[in-house]
C-alpha positions as CSV (number, residue, x, y, z in Angstrom):
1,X,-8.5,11.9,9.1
2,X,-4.9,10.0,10.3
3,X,-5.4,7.1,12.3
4,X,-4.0,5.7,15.1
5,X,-1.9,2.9,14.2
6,X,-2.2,1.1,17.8
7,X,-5.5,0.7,17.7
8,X,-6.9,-2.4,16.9
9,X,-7.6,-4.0,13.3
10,X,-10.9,-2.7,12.1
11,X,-12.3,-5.3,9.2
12,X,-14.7,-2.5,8.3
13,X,-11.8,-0.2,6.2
14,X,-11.6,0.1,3.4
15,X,-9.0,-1.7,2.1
16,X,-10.6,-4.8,4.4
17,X,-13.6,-4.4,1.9
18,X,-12.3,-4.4,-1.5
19,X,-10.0,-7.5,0.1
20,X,-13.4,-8.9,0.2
21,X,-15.2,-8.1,-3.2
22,X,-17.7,-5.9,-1.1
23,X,-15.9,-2.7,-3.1
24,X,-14.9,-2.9,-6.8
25,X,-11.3,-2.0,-7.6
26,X,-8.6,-2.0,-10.6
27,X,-6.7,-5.1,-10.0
28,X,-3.1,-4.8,-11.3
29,X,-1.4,-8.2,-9.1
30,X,-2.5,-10.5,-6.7
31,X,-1.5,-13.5,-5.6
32,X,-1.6,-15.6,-2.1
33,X,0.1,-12.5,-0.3
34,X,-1.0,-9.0,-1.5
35,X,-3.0,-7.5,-3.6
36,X,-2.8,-4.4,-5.7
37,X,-5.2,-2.7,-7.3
38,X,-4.9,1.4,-8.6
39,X,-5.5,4.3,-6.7
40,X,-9.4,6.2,-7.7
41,X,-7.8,9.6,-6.9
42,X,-4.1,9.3,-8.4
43,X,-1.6,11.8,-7.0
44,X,1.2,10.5,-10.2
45,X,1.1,9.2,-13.5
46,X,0.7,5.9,-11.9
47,X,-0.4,5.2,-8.7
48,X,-0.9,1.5,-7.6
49,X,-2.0,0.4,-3.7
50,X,-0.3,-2.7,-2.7
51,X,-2.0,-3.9,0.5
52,X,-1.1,-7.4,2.1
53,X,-4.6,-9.7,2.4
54,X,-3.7,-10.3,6.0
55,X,-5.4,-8.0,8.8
56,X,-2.3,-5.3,9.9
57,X,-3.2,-2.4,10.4
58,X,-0.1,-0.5,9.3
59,X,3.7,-1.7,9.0
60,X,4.9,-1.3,12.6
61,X,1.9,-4.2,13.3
62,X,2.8,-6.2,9.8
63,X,6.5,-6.2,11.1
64,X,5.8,-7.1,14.6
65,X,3.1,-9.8,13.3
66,X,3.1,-11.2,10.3
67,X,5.2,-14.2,9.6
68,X,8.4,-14.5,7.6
69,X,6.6,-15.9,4.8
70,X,4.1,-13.4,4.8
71,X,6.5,-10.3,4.5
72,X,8.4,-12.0,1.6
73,X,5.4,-12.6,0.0
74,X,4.3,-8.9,0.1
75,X,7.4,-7.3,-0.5
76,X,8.5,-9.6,-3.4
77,X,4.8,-8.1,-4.2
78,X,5.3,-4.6,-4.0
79,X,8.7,-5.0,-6.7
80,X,6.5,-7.2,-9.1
81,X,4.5,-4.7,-9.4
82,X,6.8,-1.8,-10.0
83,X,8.4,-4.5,-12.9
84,X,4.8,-4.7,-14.3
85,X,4.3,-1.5,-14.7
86,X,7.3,-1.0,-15.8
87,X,9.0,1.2,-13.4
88,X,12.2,0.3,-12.4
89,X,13.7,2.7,-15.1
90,X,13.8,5.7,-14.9
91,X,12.3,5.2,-11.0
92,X,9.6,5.1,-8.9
93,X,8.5,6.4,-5.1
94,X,6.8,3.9,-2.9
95,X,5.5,5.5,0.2
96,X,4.0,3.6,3.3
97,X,2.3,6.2,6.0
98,X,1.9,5.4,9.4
99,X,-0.2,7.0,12.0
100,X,-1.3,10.2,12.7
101,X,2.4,12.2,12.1
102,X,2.6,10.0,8.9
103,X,-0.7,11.0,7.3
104,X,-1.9,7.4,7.2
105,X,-5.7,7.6,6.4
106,X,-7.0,3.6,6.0
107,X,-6.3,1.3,9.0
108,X,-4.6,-1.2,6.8
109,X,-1.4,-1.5,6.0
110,X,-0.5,-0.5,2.5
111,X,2.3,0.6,0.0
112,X,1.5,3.4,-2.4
113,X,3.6,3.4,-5.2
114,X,4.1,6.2,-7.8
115,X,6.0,7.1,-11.0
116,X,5.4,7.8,-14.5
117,X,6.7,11.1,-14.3
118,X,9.4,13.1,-12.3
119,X,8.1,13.3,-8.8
120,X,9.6,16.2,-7.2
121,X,11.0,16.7,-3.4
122,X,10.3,13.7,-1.2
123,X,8.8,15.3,1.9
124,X,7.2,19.2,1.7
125,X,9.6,21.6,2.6
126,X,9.3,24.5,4.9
């Protein structure tokens, strides 16, 4: 079910969980600013989750929130890991969804990233 991306962070999710070794996951990176572990129900040949470790709930909070050092450190994040797994040729999606209208399902702010394969239209088409 989408969430609503003003309410408040819930350390509960999902994502707040395998943060904290409660839930077992795939790591791929991590380092002092995000982690990134793969996706259990892949929608692409690859499909990675990078998630920042601090608590913002989606990026209109991590924008508004997080400090300058912070978002560096998770988007110099999200590119490593397209380099790692060897992406940047021929290409790669990377998809962030935010509330309800954006289909965002986990409270926590994360960056899906996909390739491996041609990926079609960006957005479904009426």
């Amino acid at each position: 079910m989408p969430i609503d991306p003003t309410l408040p962070y819930d350390d509960e999710n999902i994502f707040a969980k395998i943060l904290r070794g409660e839930i077992p996951s795939n790591t791929v990176y991590e380092d002092d600013w995000a982690y990134a572990f793969e996706d259990i129900n892949p929608q692409a040949g690859i499909h990675t989750l990078v998630i920042p470790k601090g608590r913002y709930v989606s990026w209109d909070d991590f924008s508004a929130k997080a400090s300058d050092e912070e978002i560096g450190g998770f988007v110099r994040a999200v590119g490593e890991v397209a380099r790692r797994k060897g992406l940047v040729e021929p290409g790669y999606r990377m998809m962030a969804n935010i509330g309800a209208h954006g289909g965002q399902e986990v409270p926590h702010l994360h960056v899906h990233i996909f390739g491996g394969q041609p990926l079609g239209p960006m957005i479904w088409r009426k």
